[in-house]
C-alpha positions as CSV (number, residue, x, y, z in Angstrom):
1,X,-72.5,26.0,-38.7
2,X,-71.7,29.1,-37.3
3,X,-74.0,31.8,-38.4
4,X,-74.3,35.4,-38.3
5,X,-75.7,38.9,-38.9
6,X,-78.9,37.3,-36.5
7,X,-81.3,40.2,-35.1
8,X,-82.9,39.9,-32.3
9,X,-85.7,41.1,-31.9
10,X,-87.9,41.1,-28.4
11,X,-90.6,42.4,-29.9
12,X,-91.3,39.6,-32.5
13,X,-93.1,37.1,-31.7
14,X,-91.7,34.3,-33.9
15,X,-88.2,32.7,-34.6
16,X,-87.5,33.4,-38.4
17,X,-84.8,32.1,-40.8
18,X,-84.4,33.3,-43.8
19,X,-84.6,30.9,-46.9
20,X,-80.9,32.1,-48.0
21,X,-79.9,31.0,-44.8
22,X,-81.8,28.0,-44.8
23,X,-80.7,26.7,-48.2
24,X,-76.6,27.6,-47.3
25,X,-77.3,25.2,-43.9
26,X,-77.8,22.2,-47.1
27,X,-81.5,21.0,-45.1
28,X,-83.6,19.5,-47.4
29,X,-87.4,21.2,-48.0
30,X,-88.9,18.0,-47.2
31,X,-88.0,18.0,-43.6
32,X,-90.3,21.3,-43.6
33,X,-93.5,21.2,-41.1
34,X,-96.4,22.9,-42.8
35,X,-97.2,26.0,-41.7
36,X,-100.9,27.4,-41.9
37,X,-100.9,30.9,-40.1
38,X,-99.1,33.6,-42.3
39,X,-97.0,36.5,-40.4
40,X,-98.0,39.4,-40.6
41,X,-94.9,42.5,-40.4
42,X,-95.2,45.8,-38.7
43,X,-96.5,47.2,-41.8
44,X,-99.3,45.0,-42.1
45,X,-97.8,43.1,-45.4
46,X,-98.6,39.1,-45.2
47,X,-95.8,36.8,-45.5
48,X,-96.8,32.6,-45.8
49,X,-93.8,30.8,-44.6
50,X,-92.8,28.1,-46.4
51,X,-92.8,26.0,-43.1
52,X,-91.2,25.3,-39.7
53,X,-88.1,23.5,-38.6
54,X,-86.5,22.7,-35.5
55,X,-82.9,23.4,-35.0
56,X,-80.4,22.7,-32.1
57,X,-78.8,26.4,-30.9
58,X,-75.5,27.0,-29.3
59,X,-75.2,30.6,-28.0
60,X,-72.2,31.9,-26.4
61,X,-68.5,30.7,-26.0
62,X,-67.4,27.4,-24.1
63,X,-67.7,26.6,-21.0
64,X,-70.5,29.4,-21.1
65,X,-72.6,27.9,-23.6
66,X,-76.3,26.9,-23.7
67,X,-78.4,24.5,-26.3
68,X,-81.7,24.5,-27.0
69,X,-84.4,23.5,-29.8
70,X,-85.3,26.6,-31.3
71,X,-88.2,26.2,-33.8
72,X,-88.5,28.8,-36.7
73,X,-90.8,29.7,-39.4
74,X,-88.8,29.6,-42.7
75,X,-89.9,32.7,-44.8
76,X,-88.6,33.6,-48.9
77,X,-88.3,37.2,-48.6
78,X,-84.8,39.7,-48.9
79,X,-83.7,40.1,-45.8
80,X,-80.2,41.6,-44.4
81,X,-80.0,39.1,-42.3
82,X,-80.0,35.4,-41.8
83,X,-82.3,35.1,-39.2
84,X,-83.9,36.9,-36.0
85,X,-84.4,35.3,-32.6
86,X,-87.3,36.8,-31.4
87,X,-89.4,36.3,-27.9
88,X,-89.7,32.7,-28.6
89,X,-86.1,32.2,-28.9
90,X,-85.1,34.5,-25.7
91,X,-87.4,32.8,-24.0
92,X,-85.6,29.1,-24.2
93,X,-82.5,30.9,-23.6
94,X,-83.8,32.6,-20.2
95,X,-81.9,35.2,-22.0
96,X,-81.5,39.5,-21.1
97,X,-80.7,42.1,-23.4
98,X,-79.4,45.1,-23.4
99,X,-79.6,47.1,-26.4
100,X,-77.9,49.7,-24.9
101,X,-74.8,47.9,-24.6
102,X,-75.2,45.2,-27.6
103,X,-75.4,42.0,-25.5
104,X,-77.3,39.2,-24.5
105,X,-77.3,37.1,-21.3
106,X,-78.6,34.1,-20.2
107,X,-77.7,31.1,-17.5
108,X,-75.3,28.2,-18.2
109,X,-73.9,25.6,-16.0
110,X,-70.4,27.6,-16.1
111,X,-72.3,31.0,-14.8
112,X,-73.3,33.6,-17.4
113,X,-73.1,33.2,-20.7
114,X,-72.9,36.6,-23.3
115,X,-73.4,37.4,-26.6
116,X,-71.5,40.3,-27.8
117,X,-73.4,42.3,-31.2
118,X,-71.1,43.7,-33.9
119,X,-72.9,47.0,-35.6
């Protein structure tokens, strides 16, 4: 699937999807890892995920493209987006941003791969 309105975020420090996202990708709740720790949000409110999942991740266009195994904490709260890459994420992607300019770049085989956002 090809999925958007994704934040990302370098100062959070897990990889979240968002249980409207989750539920549109057709995955099935029993292939949820329990998850004990709850998240706590900038203003201190405590949200219990309903579990982890890994999930392959293609960023960027071919041949500059990258997969990896992203794993992230599936929450059920209203969210404008569908999911947010956070330090975790950017991390396995050896990734840069630049808020500045709305992009994200990491290493591929082909040279450098971008992400362009879309306010």
């Amino acid at each position: 699937f090809t999925m958007k309105r994704i934040l990302i975020d370098s100062g959070s420090s897990a990889d979240i999807l968002y249980k409207h996202a989750f539920d549109q990708l057709r995955i099935s709740t029993d292939q949820l890892k329990p998850v004990k720790t709850p998240l706590v949000g900038f203003t201190g409110e405590t949200i219990h995920p309903l579990g982890s999942i890994n999930l392959s991740v293609v960023a960027g266009t071919a041949p500059r493209q990258t997969q990896v195994e992203m794993t992230f904490l599936v929450v059920d709260t209203p969210s404008p987006y569908n999911a947010i890459v956070g330090r975790p994420g950017l991390n396995l992607l050896e990734a840069i941003v630049s808020t500045r300019h709305l992009l994200l770049k990491f290493p591929t085989r082909f040279g450098v791969g971008e992400v362009k956002g879309d306010q």
